[in-house]
N, C-alpha and C positions, 0 to 999 in steps of 0.2 A: 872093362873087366871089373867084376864084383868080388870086393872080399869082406865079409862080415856083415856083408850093406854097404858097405863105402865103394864108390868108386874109386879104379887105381888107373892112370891115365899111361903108366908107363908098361901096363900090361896090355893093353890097349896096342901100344905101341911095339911093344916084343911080336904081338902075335901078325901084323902088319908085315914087319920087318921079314919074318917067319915066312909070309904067302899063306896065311891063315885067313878064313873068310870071315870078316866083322859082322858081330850078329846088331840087329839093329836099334833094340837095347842101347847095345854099347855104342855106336855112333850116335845115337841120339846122348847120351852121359855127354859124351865129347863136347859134342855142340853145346852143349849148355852149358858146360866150363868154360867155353870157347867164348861164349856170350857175358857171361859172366864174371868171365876173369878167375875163374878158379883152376884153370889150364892154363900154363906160362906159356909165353911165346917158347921157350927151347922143345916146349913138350909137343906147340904145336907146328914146331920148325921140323921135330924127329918125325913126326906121325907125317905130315908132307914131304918129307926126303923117302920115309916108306912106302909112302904111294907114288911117289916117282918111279921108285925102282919094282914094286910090285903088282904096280895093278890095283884095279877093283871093277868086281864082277858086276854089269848090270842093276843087279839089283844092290849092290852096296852101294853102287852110284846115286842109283832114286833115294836109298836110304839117307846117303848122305844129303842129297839136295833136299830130298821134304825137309829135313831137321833144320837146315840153314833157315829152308822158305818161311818154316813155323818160329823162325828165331824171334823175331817180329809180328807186323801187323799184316797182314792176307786181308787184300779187297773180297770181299763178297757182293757183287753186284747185284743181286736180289734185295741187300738192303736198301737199293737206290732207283727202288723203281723196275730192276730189269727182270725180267723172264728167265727161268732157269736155265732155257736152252734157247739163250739170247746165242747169235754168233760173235762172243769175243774176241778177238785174236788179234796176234801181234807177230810182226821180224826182228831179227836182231842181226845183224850185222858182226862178223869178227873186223869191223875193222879195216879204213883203204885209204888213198889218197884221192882226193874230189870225192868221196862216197857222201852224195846229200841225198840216198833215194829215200830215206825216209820221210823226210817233205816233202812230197811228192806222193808217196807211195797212200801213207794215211788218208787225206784226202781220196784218192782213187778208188781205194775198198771201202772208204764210207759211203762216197757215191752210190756206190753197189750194193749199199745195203748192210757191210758189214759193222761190225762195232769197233774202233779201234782203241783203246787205253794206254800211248805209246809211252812207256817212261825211258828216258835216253841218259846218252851220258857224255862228258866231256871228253876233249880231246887225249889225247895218249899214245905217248911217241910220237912218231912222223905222222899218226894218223888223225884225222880231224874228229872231231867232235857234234852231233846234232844238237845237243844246247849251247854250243857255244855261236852256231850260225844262228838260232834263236836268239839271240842276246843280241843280235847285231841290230832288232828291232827295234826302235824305241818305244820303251813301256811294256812290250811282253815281257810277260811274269808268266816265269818259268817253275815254279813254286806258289800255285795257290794251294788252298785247303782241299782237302781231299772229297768234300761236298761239292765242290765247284768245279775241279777233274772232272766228278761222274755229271753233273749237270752239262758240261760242254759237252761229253761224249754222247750222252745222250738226245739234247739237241740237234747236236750235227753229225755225230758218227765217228769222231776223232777228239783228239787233244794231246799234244804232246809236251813231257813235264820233267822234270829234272827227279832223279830217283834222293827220295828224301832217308834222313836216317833210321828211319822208323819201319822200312823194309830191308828184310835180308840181312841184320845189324852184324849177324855171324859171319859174313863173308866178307864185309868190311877189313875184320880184323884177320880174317885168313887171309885174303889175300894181299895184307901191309906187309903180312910177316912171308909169305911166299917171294912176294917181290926183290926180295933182301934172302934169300935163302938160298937160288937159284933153282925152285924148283915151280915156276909161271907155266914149266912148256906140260906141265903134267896135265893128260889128259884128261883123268878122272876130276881133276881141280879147276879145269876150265870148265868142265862140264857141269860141275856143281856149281860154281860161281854164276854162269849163263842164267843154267836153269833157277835157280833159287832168286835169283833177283825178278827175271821174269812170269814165274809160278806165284811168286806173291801178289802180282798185279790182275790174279783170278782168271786169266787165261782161260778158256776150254780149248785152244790149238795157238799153234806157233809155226813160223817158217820163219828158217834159218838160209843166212848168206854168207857162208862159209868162202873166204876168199882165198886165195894161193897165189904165190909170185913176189917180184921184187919188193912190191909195194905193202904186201901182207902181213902177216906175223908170222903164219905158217908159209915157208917159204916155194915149195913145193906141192904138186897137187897131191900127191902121195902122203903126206902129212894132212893135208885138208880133208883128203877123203876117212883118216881114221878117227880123226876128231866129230867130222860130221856123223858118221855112222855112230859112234859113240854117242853123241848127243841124242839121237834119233831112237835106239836105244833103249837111253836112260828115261829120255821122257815117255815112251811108251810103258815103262814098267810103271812110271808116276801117273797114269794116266791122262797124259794130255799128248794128243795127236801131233807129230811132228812131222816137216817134211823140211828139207836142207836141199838148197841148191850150192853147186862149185862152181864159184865165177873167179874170172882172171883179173889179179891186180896187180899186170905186167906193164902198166901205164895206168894214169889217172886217168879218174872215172867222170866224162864228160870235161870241160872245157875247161874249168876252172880248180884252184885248189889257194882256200882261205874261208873268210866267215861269211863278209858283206858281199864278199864275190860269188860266192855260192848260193847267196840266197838270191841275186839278180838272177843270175841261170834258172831257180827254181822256181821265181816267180814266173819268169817268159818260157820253160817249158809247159808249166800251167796254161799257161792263156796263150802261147802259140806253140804247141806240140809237133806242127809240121816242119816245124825247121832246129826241133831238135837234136843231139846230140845220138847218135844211132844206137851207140853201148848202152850208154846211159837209157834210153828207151824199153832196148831188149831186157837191160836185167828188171828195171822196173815194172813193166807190163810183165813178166815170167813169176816174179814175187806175188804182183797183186794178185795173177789169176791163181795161182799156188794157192795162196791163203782164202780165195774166193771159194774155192771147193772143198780146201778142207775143214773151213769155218761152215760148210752145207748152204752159203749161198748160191753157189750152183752145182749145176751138178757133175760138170767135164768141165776137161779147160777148156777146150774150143768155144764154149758160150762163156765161160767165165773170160778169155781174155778179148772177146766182143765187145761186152760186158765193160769191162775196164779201159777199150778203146774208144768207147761212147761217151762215158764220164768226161773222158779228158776232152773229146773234139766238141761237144755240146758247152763242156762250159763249166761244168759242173763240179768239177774237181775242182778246179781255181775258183769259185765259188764260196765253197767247202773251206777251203782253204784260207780265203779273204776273210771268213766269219770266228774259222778257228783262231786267228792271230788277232781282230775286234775283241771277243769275248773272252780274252787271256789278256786286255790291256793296252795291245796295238793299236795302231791307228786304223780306223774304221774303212780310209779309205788306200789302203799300203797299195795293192796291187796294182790299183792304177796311178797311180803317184810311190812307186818303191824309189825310182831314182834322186826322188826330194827325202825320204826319210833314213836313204843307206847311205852312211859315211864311205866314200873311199880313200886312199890315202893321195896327200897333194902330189909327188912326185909319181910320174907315168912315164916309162919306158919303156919302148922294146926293145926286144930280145932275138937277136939275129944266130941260124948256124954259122958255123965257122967253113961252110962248103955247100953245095947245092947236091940233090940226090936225093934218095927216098930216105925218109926215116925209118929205121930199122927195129931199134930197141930206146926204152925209158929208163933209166935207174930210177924208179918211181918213189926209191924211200927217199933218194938223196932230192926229190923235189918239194916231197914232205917234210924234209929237216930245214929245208930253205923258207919256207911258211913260218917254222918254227922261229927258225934265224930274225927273219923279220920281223919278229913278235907276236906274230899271228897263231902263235903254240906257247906250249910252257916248257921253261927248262926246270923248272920248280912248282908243285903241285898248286902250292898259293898265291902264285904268280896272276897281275890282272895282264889280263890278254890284250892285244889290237886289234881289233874287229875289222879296221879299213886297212888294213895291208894283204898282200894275195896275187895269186898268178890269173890273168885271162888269156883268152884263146890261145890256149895248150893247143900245142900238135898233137896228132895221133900215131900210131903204127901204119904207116904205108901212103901216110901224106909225102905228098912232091913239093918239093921246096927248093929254092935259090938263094943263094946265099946275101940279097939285099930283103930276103922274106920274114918276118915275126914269125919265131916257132914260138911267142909267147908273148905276153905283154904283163909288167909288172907294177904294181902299186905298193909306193917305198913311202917311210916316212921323209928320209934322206935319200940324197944324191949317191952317199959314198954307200947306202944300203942297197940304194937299186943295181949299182955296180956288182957286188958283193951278189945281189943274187941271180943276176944277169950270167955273172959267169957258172954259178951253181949249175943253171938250168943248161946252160951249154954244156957242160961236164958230163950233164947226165943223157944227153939227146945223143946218139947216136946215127949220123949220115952216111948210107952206104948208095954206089952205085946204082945197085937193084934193088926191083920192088919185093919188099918180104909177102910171104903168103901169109894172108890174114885168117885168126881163127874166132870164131863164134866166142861170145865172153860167156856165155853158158855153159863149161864145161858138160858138168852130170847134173843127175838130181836127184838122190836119195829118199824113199818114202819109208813111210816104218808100214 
């Protein structure tokens, strides 16, 4: 809000408070004190506790995301060689326990033809991180110069890169100060957060993987579906095409949950896709042919997810894949030699029920804080991680098991850790008599 020409940030915040619609102007003033520092955290603590409580419409959503996005540097791909109406696009993830589809996924829609510019991010909470199972390589570089991003995308169709400061600089500091505010779960703030980090990376569509359940942030699907729709939404007022799938994170996602362990899993669903993990399959084949169509590489899903089944069984994805992680630094020849270049940790255990029956339920967070436990997460933001610690062959919901069976197997640094997470994992598996009725991990799927 303007007085005399001066911005006043606490009027800003009155009329918020109020349920007054921000004109965009004035969300754009914010952000720029937001970025600048001429906005105190208290002013941008109040303006975040009033959009908890009040909303913001649509278009104040985009208003706020463009401003974050503009906070910074915005790829323009044009300057790098590409065609205006190249198909860019990208997923994002809220967030799972075992969620590695994203390597996996990029390679797939490059296969296909599409462009992928994937920038990720680190672990957070119980939930893992895709550069951090990147780092489990030796020698990818997760940070190169942004000439050399567009040059590997270009090349092979993918590149995936650790999001640098120089994008989205505004939501960095919203969301430090949201973290410590208690207002993370606001909808309109996740949604600008989302968008503005991924809008910078020049997007013309996106598809979203909006999770729900133990394992999630949004705990319930009923919560997933408002934020999704919200995102969907906002990015259509921004003009870039969105489509949001609801998947279940009532258990981890495919077999494992850690860094080095996950990137084993996503080397060998690469190069042998037939004896992958089935969840884990369905949400990744639903993403890639999502983004297939509405990046205009094809034209339905039924050829788009053809399309993306071919990639994988011919070769092509792992491929893709084997080149993208060479020309970011890796070893040239990882894929077929991963299990000589991924640490895992020396002590190996399994991990028995305490009774035999079907598995029923996962406390999927409390498997994700035992990752964490074993230093494979951070309990502090600056913390260096353990790459070689991590759960493999996880159970699933409706596995039959006896009680001298692995519902897991774990890689400890120590004896007295593998213990420690041996009984985590048992705490949180749940063995009942009967088999549960199993549901599709694809709940909905949102289009704008």
């Amino acid at each position: 809000m303007m007085s005399n020409g001066v911005f006043l940030p606490q009027e800003l915040i009155r009329a918020k408070r109020e349920g007054e619609t921000l004109a965009d102007a004035d969300i754009q003033a914010f952000v720029a004190g937001l970025t600048d520092g001429s906005v105190s955290d208290a002013q941008v603590a109040a303006l975040a506790m009033a959009v908890f409580f009040q909303g913001m419409s649509p278009h104040e959503g985009a208003s706020l995301t463009l401003a974050m996005r503009d906070s910074g540097d915005v790829i323009d791909w044009t300057q790098f060689g590409f065609d205006a109406d190249a198909p860019i696009t990208d997923k994002h993830s809220t967030g799972g326990v075992g969620d590695k589809v994203s390597l996996m996924l990029a390679p797939i829609v490059a296969a296909c033809g599409g462009f992928v510019p994937m920038i990720s991010g680190r672990g957070l909470g119980h939930t893992g991180g895709t550069l951090d199972k990147f780092e489990a390589i030796p020698g990818y570089n997760p940070f190169p110069a942004i000439g050399h991003f567009a040059d590997v995308v270009k090349t092979i169709g993918c590149s995936i890169i650790g999001q640098t400061g120089a994008l989205a600089p505004a939501d960095k500091r919203f969301y430090a100060i949201r973290d410590v505010t208690a207002t993370v779960e606001s909808v309109p703030l996740i949604t600008a957060s989302i968008l503005s980090k991924k809008l910078a990376a020049g997007l013309g569509s996106l598809v979203m993987d909006v999770k729900f359940g133990n394992g999630a942030f949004m705990d319930s699907a009923d919560k997933a579906r408002v934020l999704a729709e919200n995102i969907v939404r906002v990015a259509a007022v921004a003009n870039t095409p969105t489509t949001a799938l609801l998947t279940d994170m009532n258990q981890v996602l495919g077999t494992t949950a850690g860094n080095a362990v996950e990137m084993v899993e996503t080397v060998e669903f690469l190069v042998n896709p037939a004896d992958a993990d089935q969840r884990l399959m369905d949400v990744t084949l639903e993403l890639a042919a999502n983004m297939l169509v509405l990046s205009g590489v094809q034209s339905d899903l039924v050829q788009a997810r053809k399309a993306a089944d071919q990639a994988l069984a011919s070769g092509k994805a792992a491929d893709i894949f084997a080149r993208m992680v060479s020309l970011q630094g890796g070893p040239a020849d990882f894929t077929e030699n991963y299990a000589g270049y991924l640490s895992l940790a020396p002590v190996l255990r399994p991990i028995y029920a305490d009774r035999a029956g079907y598995v029923s339920a996962v406390d999927t967070r409390s498997v994700g804080m035992a990752v964490v436990a074993l230093g494979g997460g951070r309990i502090d933001p600056a913390q260096k991680i353990d790459h070689s610690v991590g759960f493999t062959r996880i159970c699933q919901i409706g596995d039959k098991v006896e009680a001298d069976q692995p519902i897991a197997m774990v890689y400890a640094a120590t004896e007295n850790a593998a213990q420690a997470a041996a009984s985590s994992v048992q705490a949180a598996v749940t063995v009942d008599d009967t088999k549960p009725v199993l549901t599709g991990v694809v709940a909905d799927i949102i289009r704008g």
